[in-house]
N, C-alpha and C positions, 0 to 999 in steps of 0.2 A: 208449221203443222208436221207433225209426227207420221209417216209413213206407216203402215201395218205391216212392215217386212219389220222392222224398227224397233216397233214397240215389240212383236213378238220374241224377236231376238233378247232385249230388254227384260221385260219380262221372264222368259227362260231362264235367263243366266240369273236373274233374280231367286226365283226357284231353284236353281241349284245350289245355290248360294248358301238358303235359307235349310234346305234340305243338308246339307255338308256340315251346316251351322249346329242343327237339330242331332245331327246322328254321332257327334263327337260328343253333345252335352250328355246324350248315352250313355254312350261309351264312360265318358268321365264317372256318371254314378254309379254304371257299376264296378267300376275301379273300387271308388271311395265305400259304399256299401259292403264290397266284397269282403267277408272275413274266413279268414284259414281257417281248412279243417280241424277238427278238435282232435288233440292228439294225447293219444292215454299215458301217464306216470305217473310216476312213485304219490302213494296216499289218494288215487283213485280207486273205488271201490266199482267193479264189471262184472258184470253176468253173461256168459255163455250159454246156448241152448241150441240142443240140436231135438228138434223136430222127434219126436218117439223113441229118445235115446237117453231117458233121466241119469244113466251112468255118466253120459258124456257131459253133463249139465251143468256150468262149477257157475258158484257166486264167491269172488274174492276180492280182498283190497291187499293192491298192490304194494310191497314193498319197496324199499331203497334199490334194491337189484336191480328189480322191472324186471322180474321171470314169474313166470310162472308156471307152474310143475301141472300140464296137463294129461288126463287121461290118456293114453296108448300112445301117446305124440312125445310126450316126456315135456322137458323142460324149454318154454318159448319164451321168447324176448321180448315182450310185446311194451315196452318204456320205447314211446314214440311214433309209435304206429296209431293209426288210425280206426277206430270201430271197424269200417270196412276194411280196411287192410287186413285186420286182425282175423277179420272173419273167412277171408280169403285164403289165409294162411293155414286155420285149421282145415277148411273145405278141401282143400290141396292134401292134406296130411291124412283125413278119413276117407277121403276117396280113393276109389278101387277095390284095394285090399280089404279092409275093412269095412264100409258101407257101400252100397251102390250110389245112391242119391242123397245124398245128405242135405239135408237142410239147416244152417248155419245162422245163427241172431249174436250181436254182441254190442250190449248196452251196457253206458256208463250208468252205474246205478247211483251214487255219489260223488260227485267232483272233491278233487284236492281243495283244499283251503284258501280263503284268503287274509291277511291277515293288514290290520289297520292301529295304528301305535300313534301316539303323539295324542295331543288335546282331545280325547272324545272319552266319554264316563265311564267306557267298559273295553278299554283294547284288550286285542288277542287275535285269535282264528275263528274265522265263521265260515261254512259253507258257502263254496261258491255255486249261483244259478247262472246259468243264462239270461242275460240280462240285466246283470247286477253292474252297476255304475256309484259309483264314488260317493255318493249321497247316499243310495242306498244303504253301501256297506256302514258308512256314520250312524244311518239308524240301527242299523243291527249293533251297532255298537252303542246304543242309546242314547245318541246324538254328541255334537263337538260339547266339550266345557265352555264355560264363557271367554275364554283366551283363546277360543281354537280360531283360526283365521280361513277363510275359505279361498283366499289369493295365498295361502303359503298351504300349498297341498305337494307334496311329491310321489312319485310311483318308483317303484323298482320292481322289474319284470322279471321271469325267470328265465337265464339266459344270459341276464348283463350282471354285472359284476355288481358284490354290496353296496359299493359305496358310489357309484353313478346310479344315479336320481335323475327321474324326465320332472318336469311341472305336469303336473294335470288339474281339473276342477271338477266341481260337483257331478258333473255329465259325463266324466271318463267314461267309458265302457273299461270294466276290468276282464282281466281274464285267470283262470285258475292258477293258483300258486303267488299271484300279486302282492305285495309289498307296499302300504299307504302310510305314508305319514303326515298328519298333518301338523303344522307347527303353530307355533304363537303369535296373533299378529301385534304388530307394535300399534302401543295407541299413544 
């Protein structure tokens, strides 16, 4: 017979166990969930807005530079900066001298492209959404040909180099600026 000093013990460490067990599989999701902030370049098109200040107000798509030639602030960098980064950036530059309290927005109004080549009836560049995955972008491409293969899919991201290729499949999650080719499967 089990003791009650015993079991409790037993039990506790059980519970902790279970609890230690629980708070890493957490942790794990939101690792895995986690996606990086969305970072502005070349062929995104952003809106700034300052709160009762229509001068200061620009709607542009960004060039190969990543500048952009803003009111009273002149010419900013903003190729890799973050919506809020960005916003912070002019907040810093209109404040004081210029406005007291400024009120600051900076939204991607258009994302860069993404563009899908190989087996499907209509390649090219389609806007990227949030939330666009590998399938998707095939329909917007008005689906694979009949040779297109869904196990020979490639991605090439912005950042790596043309000619490295990851595998991915219909579920990718893409992200702006992506590179999809699907190729031909053998039958």
């Amino acid at each position: 017979m089990m003791h009650s000093t015993t079991f409790k013990f037993l039990f506790g460490s059980f519970q902790a166990t279970i609890a230690i067990f629980f708070g890493l599989i957490f942790q794990a999701s939101l690792v895995l969930s986690a996606t990086p902030e969305y970072r502005i370049d070349s062929g995104d098109s952003i809106s700034i807005r300052v709160y009762g200040e229509s001068d200061l107000s620009v709607d542009v798509m960004l060039g190969e530079s990543g500048v952009v030639n803003y009111p009273f602030l002149g010419e900013l960098k903003v190729s890799g900066l973050t919506p809020a980064e960005l916003e912070n950036v002019i907040l810093r530059g209109l404040k004081g001298d210029y406005l007291i309290n400024p009120s600051v927005t900076v939204s991607v109004t258009e994302y860069r492209q993404v563009f899908i080549y190989g087996e499907v009836q209509a390649p090219g560049g389609y806007s990227y959404q949030p939330g666009l995955t590998v399938g998707k972008a095939a329909a917007l491409a008005q689906g694979m040909t009949e040779r297109g293969s869904e196990k020979r899919i490639f991605l090439t991201r912005e950042g790596m180099a043309e000619n490295q290729k990851v595998r991915a499949d219909m579920s990718t999650k893409l992200q702006p600026g992506d590179v999809i080719t699907i190729e031909q499967g053998f039958f």
